[in-house]
C-alpha positions in Angstrom: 53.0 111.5 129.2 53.4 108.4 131.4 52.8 108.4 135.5 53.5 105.2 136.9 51.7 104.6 140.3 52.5 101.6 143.0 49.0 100.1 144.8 49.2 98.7 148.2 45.6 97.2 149.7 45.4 95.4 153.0 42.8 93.7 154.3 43.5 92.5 158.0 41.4 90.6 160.0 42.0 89.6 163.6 40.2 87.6 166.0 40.5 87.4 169.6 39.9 83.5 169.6 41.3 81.2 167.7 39.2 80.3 164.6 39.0 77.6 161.6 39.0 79.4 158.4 36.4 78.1 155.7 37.6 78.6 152.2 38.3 82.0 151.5 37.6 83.7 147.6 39.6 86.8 146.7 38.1 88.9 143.9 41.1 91.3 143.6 43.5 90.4 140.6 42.8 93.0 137.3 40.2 91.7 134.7 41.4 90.7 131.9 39.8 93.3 130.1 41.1 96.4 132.0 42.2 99.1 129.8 44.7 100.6 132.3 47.9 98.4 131.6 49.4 96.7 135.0 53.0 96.1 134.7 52.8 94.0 137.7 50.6 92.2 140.7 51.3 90.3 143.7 48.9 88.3 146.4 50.1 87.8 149.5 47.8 86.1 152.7 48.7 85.1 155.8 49.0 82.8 157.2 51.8 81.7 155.8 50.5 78.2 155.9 48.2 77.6 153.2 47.0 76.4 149.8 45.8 78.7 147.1 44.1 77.6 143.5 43.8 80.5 140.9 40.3 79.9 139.3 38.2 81.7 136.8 34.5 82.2 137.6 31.6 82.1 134.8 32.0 85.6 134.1 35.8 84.8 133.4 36.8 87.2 136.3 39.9 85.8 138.5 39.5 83.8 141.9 42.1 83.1 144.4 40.7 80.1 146.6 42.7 79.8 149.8 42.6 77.1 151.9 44.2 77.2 155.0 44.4 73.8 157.2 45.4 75.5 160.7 43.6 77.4 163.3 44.7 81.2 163.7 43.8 84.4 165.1 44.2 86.5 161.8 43.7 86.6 158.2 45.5 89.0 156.2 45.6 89.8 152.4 48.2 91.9 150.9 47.4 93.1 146.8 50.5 95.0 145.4 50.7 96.4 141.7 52.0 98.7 139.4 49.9 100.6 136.9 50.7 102.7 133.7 47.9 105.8 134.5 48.7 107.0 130.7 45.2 108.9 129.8 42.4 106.4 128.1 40.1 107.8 126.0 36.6 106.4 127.5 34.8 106.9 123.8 37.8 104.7 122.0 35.3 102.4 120.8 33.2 101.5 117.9 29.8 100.7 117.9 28.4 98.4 115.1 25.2 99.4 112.7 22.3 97.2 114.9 23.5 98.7 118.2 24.2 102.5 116.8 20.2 103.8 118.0 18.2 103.1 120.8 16.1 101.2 121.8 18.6 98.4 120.3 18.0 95.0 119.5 20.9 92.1 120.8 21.2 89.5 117.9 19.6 86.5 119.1 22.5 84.1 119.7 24.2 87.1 121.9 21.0 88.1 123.9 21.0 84.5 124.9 24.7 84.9 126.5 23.8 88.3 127.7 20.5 86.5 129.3 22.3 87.1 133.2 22.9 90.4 132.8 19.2 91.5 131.3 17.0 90.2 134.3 15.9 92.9 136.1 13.9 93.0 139.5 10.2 93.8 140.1 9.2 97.3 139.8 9.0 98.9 143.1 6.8 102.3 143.4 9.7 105.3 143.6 11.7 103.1 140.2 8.7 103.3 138.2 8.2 107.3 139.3 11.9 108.0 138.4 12.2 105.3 135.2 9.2 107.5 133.8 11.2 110.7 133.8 13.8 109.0 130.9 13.0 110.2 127.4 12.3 106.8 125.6 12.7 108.5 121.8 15.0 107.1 119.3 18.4 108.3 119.6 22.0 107.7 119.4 22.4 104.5 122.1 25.9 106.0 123.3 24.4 109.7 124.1 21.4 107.9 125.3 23.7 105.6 128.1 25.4 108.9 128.9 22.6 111.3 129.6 21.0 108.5 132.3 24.7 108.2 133.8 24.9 111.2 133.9 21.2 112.9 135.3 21.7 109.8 137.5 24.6 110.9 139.0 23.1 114.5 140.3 20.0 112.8 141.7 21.9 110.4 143.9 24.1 112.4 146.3 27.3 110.2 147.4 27.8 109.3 150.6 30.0 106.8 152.6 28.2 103.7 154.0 30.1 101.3 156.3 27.0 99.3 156.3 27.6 95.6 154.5 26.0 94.7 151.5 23.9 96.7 148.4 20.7 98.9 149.2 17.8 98.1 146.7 17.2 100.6 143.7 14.5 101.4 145.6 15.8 102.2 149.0 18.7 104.3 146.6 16.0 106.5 145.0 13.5 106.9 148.1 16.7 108.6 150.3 18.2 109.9 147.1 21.9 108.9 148.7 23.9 105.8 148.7 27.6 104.5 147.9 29.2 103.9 144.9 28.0 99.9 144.9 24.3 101.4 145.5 24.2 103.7 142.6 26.0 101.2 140.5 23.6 98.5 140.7 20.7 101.5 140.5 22.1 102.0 137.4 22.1 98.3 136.2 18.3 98.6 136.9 17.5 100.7 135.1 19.9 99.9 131.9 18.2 96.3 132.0 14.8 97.3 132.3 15.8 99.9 128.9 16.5 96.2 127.3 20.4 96.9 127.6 22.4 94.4 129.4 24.2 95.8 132.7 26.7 93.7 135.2 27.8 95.5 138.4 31.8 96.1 138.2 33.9 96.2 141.8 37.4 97.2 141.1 39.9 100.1 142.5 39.8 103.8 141.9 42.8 105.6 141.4 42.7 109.5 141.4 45.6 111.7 141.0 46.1 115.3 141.7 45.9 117.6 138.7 49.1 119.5 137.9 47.0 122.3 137.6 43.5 124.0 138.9 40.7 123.3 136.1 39.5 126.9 135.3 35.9 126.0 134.9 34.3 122.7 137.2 36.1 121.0 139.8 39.9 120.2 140.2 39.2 116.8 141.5 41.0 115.1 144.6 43.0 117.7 146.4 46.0 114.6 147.1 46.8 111.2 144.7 44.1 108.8 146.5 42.4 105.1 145.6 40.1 103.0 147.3 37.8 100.1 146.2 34.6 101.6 144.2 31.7 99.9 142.0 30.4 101.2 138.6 28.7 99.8 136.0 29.7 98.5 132.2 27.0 98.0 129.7 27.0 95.6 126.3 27.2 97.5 123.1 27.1 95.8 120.2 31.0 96.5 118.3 32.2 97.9 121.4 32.0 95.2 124.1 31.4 96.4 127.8 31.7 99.8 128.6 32.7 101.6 132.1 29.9 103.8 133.5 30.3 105.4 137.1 26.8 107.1 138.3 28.7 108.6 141.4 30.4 110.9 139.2 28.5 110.9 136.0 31.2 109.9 133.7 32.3 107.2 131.9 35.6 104.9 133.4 38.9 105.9 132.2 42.5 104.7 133.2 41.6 105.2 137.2 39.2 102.6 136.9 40.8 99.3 137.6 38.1 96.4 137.6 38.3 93.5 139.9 35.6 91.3 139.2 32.1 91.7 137.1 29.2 90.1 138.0 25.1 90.1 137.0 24.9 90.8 140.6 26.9 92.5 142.8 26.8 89.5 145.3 29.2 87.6 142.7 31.4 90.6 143.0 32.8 91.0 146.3 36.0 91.5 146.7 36.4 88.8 149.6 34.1 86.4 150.5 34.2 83.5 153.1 33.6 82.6 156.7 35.3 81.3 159.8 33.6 78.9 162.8 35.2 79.9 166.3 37.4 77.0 168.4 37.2 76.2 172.3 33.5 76.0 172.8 33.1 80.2 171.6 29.9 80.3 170.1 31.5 84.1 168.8 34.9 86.2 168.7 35.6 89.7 168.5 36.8 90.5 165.5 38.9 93.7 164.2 39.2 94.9 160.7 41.9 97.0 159.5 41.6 98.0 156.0 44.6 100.1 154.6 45.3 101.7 150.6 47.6 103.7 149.4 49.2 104.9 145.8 52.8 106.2 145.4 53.9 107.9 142.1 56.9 106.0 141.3 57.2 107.1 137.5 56.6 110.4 136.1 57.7 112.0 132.5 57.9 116.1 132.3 55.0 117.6 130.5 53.9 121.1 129.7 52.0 120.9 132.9 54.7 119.6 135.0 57.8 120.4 133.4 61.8 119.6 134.7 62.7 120.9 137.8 65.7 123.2 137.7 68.2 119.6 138.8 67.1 117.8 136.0 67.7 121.0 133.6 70.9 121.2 134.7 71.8 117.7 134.2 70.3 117.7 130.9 72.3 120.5 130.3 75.3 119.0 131.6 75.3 116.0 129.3 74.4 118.5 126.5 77.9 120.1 126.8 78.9 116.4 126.9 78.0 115.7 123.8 78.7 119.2 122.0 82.5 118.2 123.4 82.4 114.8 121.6 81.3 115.5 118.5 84.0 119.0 118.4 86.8 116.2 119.7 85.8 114.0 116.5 85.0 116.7 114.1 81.6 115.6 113.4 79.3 118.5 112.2 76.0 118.5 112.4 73.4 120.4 110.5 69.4 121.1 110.6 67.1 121.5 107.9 63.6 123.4 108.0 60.8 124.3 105.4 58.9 127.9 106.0 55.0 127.8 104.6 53.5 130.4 102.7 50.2 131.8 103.2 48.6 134.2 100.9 48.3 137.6 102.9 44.9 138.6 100.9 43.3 135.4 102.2 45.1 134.2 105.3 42.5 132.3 106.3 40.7 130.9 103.9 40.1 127.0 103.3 43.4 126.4 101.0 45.9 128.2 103.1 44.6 126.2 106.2 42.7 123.0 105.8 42.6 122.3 101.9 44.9 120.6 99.9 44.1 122.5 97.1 42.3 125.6 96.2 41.6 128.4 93.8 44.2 130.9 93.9 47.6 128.6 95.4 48.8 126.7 92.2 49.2 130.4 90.8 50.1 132.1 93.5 53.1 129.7 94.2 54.0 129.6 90.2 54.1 133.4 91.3 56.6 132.8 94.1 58.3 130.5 92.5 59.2 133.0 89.4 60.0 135.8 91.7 62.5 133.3 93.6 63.9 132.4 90.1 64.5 136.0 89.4 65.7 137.0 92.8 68.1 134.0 93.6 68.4 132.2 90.7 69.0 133.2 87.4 69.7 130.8 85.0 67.8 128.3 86.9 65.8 125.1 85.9 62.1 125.5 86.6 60.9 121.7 86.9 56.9 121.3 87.9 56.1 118.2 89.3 54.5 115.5 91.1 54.5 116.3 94.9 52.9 113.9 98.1 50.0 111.9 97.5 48.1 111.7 100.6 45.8 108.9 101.8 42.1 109.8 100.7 42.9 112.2 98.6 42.4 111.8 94.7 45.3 112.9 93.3 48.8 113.9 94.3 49.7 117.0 94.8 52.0 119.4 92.7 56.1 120.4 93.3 57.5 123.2 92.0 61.3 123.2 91.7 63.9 124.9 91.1 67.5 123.7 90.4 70.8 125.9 89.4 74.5 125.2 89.3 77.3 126.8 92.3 78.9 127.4 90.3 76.8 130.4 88.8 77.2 128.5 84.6 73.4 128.8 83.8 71.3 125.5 83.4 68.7 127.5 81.3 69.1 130.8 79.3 65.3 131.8 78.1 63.0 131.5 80.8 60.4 132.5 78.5 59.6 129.2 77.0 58.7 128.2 80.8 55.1 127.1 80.6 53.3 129.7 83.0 49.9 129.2 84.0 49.1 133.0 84.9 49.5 133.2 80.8 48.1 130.4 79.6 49.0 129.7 75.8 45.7 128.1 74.8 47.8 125.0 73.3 45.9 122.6 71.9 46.2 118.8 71.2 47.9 119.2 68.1 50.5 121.7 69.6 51.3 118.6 71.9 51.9 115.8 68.9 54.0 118.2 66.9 56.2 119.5 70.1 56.6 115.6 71.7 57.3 114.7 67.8 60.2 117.2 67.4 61.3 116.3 70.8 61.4 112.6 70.0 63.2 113.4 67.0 65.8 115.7 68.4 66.3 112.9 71.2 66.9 110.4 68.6 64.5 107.7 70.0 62.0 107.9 67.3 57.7 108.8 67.6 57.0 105.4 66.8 55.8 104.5 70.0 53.8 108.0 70.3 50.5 107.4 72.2 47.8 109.9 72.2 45.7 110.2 75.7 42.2 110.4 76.2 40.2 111.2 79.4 38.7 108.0 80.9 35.2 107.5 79.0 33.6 104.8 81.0 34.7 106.5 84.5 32.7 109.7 83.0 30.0 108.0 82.0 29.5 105.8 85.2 29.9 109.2 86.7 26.7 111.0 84.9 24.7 107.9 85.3 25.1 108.5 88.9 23.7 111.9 88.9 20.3 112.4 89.7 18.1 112.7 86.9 17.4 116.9 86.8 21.1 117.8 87.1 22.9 118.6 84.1 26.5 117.8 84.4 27.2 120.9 82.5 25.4 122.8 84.8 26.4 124.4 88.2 24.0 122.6 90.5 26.7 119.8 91.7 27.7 119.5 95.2 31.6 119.3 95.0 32.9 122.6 93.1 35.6 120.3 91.2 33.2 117.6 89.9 31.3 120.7 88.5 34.6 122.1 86.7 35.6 118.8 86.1 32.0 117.3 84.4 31.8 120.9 82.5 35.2 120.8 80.6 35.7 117.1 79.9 31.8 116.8 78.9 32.2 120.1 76.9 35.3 119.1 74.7 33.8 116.0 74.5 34.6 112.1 75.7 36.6 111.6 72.4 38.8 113.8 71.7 42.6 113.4 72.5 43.4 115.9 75.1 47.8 115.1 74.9 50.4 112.6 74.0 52.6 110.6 75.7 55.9 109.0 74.7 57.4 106.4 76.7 61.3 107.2 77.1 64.4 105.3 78.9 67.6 106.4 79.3 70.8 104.2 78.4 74.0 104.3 78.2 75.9 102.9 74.9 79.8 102.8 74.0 79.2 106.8 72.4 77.4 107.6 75.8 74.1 108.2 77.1 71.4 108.1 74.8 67.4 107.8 74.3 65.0 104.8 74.0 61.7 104.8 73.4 59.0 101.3 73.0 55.6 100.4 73.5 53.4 100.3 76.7 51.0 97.0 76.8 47.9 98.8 78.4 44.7 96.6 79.3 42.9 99.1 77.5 43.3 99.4 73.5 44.0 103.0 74.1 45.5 105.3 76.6 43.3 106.4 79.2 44.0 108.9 81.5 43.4 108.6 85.3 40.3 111.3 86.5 41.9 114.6 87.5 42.4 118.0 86.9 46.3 117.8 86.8 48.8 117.4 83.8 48.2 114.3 82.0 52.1 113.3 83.5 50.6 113.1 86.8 47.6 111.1 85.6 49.0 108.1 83.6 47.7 104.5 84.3 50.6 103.0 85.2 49.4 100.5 87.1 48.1 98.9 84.2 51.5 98.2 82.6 52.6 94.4 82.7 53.8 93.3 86.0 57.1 93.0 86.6 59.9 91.6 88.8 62.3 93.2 90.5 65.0 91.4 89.0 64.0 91.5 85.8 63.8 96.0 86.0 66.4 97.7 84.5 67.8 100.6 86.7 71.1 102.3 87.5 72.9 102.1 90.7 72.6 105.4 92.3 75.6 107.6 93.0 77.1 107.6 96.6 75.7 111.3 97.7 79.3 111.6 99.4 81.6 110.4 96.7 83.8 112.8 95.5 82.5 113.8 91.8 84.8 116.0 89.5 83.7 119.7 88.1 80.6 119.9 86.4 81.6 120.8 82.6 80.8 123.8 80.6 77.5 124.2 79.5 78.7 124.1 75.6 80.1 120.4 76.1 76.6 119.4 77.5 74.4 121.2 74.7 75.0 119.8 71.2 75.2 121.6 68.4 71.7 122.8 67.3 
């Protein structure tokens, strides 16, 4: 969701003599580190006659310096920009190890650059009373910065002051009321004297009217309004300054716009600068008129604010466009979709919801995927698989597939030599060597290059000597449910004993036609060790051990055009030889 919103501040000044103009400092260009995104600014001061130098102050907030040579009657500045209000996040940040806890301690070298913005003022009578009602117990610096913003907020009741300049923190606390630049620099009080460094912000404060009423709290602004407001933004060690305004109690999101940032908010006004009266005057009337507004020139349609019934009819409009198009050059299009199985005994339960994996789903989609054989595809190759393998997770995850003909010629005619794990067979190793022998035989490759697999031993071993010292690894007292299944069977059958085989096979093509290959694998290991898993030893096979090699010098066959035109699939007799 994106609202784009247009700014307009004036500031206008006017003077019923004429007056010389002493530099004047503007403090209104965004920070550089503002988090809402400006697409555009403009500064424009009358008169028209002058001399303006952008500058950056010691804080590294921006200055425009005017200088104007002739006498006038006015002084007018004009701030217009664009800004992207897409939601911020106001806990987006990270905070590193030394500043996770309070009370915190700066590293030396940055406390002595943070040395402005941790001097704090003499303790006045009501400070002390109200600094003694914050808990001062270790805890989590963030929650600790947002409970004091926070209970500050509801003991310092907002009001408009038209009065220049900041009251004291201790003037704030005696009447319990101040503006938003007197609870700010309250705030940076009491931040500084917790040893965390504080600077006063000044910037602009966009609100927008919600599309809809909050059902619990307050709404917020009843119209889209802005004006010029202060917070405060404290140093946290990983995360840099962070926005906190007292007057509401929350943290600064994408309607806080800072100007300029300052250890004191003297350093932070938005104008600053003077004026000496001509013809003999010792004073002038003067008249201010201070104008902002924000437009909404932008707006995407969201749930909460969705198309109006013009923009669904041209949407609509185009649709039938387009449907017309595609019909006038027979272009056809199609959509795809994948419907998710739940089991209905356990709906809700950790692997049909959050889990990758679980007790009951590897046989209850074998299950499924035997009664889908039987009900829509007979004859049908049953192929299980490697499926996704997901970031932070240990292993991939399985596929089941099945794959039939169009035709209706069956792939596969006994479905009962499919392996099925709600009957297991209780094959052992040996059943492996003299099935992959056969196989290698029948394929004409050879069992030369047969390798027999054994669970990683070290891995194992690293893996008990990690366990604390009264837990058995055969015993039920680990954590993790699948390191206890997992210790119990691969410690129980014992680290030496061959638990498959594995025969490395390519397929080429020769003048008599396709054919097997089989060769070695140069492990770094003398023998093969499998990855650590509870999933066929296919899926577990340390491949990335093999011998690195370049693309050009892989062997591989151009795939097939998917929309070539390919002649009838041939009888299954011409494709089985002859056993």
């Amino acid at each position: 969701m994106t609202i784009r919103v247009a700014l307009n501040h004036v500031t206008h000044y006017r003077y019923d003599d004429a007056v010389q103009l002493s530099p004047q400092v503007v403090r209104l260009r965004p920070a550089a580190h503002c988090r809402t995104p400006v697409l555009s600014y403009s500064l424009k001061a009358t008169p028209a006659q002058q001399f303006i130098n952008w500058q950056q102050d010691p804080q590294g907030n921006f200055l425009a310096r005017f200088v104007f040579p002739e006498p006038t009657r006015e002084l007018r500045i004009e701030v217009d920009l664009v800004a992207d209000m897409t939601i911020i996040n106001p806990f987006d940040f990270f905070v590193e190890p030394a500043g996770e806890f309070w009370p915190l301690k700066y590293e030396p070298a940055l406390e002595r650059e943070l040395k402005p913005y941790l001097e704090t003022l003499p303790l006045t009578p009501e400070f002390e009373k109200y600094f003694a009602t914050i808990p001062r117990v270790k805890r989590n610096s963030v929650d600790f910065v947002v409970d004091i913003n926070r209970d500050l907020g509801k003991h310092i009741g907002y009001l408009i002051r038209l009065e220049p300049g900041v009251q004291s923190p201790e003037e704030t606390l005696a009447k319990r009321s101040g503006s938003c630049r007197d609870s700010a620099w309250l705030l940076v009080q009491i931040l500084r004297r917790l040893g965390l460094a504080a600077r006063f912000a000044s910037g602009y404060l966009i609100q927008l009217t919600a599309d809809v009423k909050a059902l619990d709290g307050p709404s917020g602004t009843e119209k889209d309004f802005t004006d010029l407001h202060a917070w405060t933004e404290v140093y946290l060690p990983g995360a840099g300054w962070i926005g906190f305004d007292p007057t509401s109690g929350l943290l600064a999101g994408e309607g806080h716009i800072p100007l300029a940032c300052s250890p004191d908010p003297q350093s932070a006004a938005p104008i600053s600068g003077g004026f000496a009266v001509l013809g003999g005057a010792e004073e002038t009337e003067t008249s201010l008129d201070f104008r902002m507004t924000v437009t909404r020139i932008h707006e995407d349609p969201r749930v909460t604010k969705p198309y109006t019934e013009e923009q669904w009819a041209g949407i609509e409009a185009l649709g039938l466009k387009v449907d017309a198009d595609l019909a006038a050059h027979d272009v056809r299009l199609t959509m795809g979709g994948e419907p998710t199985f739940v089991s209905i005994d356990d709906m809700d339960g950790a692997e049909w919801t959050t889990a990758a994996l679980g007790t009951n789903k590897r046989l209850l989609a074998g299950e499924l995927t035997h009664r889908l054989r039987e009900r829509f595809a007979d004859g049908a190759l049953l192929h299980i698989g490697q499926g996704k393998w997901y970031p932070g997770e240990p292993l991939p995850r399985w596929a089941l597939g099945l794959y039939w003909r169009k035709d209706g010629v069956p792939i596969w005619t006994r479905p009962e030599l499919f392996a099925d794990e709600r009957k297991p067979a209780g094959h052992t190793d040996k059943d492996s060597g003299t099935f992959i022998t056969a196989l290698s035989e029948r394929l004409g490759a050879g069992a030369k290059w047969l390798m027999p697999a054994y669970e990683d031993t070290w891995y194992y071993l690293w893996k008990e000597g990690k366990l604390p010292s009264n837990v058995d690894p055969l015993a039920s007292r680990l954590d993790n449910e699948q390191d206890r299944q997992r210790f119990a069977k691969v410690f129980g059958q014992g680290l030496d004993k061959v638990v498959g085989h594995v025969l490395p096979l390519g397929r080429v093509r020769g003048g008599s036609g396709p054919g097997w290959v089989s060769g070695p694998w140069f492990l770094r290991q003398e023998h093969l060790y499998l990855m650590p898993g509870d999933s066929p030893i296919g899926l577990r096979l340390p491949l990335d051990s093999l011998p690195w090699a370049s693309a050009e010098d892989l062997v591989g066959e151009q795939p097939l055009d998917p929309l070539a035109l390919r002649p009838p699939l041939p009888a299954r007799e011409q494709l089985r030889p002859p056993q």
